[in-house]
C-alpha positions in Angstrom: -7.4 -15.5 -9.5 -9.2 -18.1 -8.1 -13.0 -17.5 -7.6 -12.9 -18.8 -4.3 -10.4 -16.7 -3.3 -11.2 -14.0 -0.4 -8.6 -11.3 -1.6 -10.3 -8.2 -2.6 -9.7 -6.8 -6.5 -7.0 -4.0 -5.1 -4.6 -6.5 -2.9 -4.9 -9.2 -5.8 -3.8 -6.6 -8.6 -1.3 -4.7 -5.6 0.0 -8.4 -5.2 0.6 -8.9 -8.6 2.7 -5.3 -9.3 4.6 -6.0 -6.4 5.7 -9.0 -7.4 6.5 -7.8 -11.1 3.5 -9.1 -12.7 1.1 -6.4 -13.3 0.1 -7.5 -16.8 -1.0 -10.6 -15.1 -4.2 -9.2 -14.2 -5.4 -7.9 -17.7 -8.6 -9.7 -18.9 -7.5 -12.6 -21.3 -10.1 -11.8 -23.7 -8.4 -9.0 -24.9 -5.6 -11.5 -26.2 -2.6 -9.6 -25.5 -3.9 -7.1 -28.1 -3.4 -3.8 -26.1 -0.2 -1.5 -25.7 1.5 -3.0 -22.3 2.8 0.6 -21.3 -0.9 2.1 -21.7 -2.4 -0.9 -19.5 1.0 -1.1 -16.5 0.3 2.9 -16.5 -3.4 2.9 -16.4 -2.9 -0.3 -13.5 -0.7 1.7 -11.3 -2.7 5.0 -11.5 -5.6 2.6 -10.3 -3.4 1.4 -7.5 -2.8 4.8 -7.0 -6.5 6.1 -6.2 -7.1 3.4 -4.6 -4.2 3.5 -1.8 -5.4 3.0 1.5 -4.2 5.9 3.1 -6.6 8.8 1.2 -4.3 11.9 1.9 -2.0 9.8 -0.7 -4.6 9.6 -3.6 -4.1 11.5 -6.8 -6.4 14.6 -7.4 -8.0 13.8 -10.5 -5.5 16.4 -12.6 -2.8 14.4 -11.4 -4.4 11.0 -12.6 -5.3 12.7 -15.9 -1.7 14.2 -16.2 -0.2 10.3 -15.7 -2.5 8.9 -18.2 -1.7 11.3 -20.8 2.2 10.6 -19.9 2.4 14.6 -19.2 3.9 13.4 -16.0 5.4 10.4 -14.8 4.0 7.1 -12.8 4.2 7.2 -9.4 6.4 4.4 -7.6 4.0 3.0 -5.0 5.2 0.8 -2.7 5.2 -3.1 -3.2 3.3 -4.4 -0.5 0.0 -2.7 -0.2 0.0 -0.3 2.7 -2.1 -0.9 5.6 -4.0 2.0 7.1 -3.7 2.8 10.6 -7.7 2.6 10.6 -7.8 -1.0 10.0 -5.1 -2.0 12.5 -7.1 -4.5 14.8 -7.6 -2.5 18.1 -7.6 -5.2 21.0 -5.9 -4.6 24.1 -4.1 -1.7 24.9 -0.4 -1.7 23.7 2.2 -0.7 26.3 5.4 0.7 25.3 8.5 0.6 28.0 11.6 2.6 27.7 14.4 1.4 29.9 16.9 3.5 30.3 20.3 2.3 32.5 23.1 4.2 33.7 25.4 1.5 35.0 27.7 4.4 36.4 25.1 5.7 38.3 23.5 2.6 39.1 20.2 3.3 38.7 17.3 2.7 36.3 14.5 4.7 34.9 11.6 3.3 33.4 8.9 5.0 31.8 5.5 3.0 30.6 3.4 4.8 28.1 -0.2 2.9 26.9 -0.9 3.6 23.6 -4.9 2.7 22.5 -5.4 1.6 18.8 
């Protein structure tokens, strides 16, 4: 990763198991002297606690239960979610529903502002 880089730890490492390259991530200095299925399961159960939407962490008995292998890895999504909390409020988004009835020839519209 480049130092320069803005991306924070979570979406670089999510980046990197989305794309298939989880192992990417581990420190060099340990020079590919670990067990890759210890380090790819301890990765994604990082991911895991970490997941922007809280009500989908792990209790800890779950994260302990994946790390022991007593249960198996959870299959997070690829692209880091986004939480509905950091969706950029600005103006307020208007929804329309059109609904036409050609045989009756007339047209019902209903408008509905949502605030983010």
């Amino acid at each position: 990763m480049d130092e320069n880089s803005q991306i924070g730890l979570v979406e670089w490492v999510w980046d990197l198991y989305g794309g298939g390259q989880l192992l990417s991530a581990v420190d060099e200095r340990l020079r590919m002297d670990f067990d890759a299925k210890q380090v790819e399961c301890l990765m994604i159960v990082g991911l895991w606690c970490a997941h922007p939407d809280h009500s989908l962490r792990p209790s800890i008995r779950q994260a302990i239960q994946v790390l022991n292998f007593d249960a198996a890895v959870p299959n997070l999504p690829s692209d880091m979610p986004v939480p509905m909390d950091r969706v950029q409020a600005g103006a307020p988004q208007t929804l329309m529903l059109v609904v036409k009835q050609v045989w009756r020839a007339y047209v019902c519209e209903c408008k509905f502002t949502v605030f983010l």
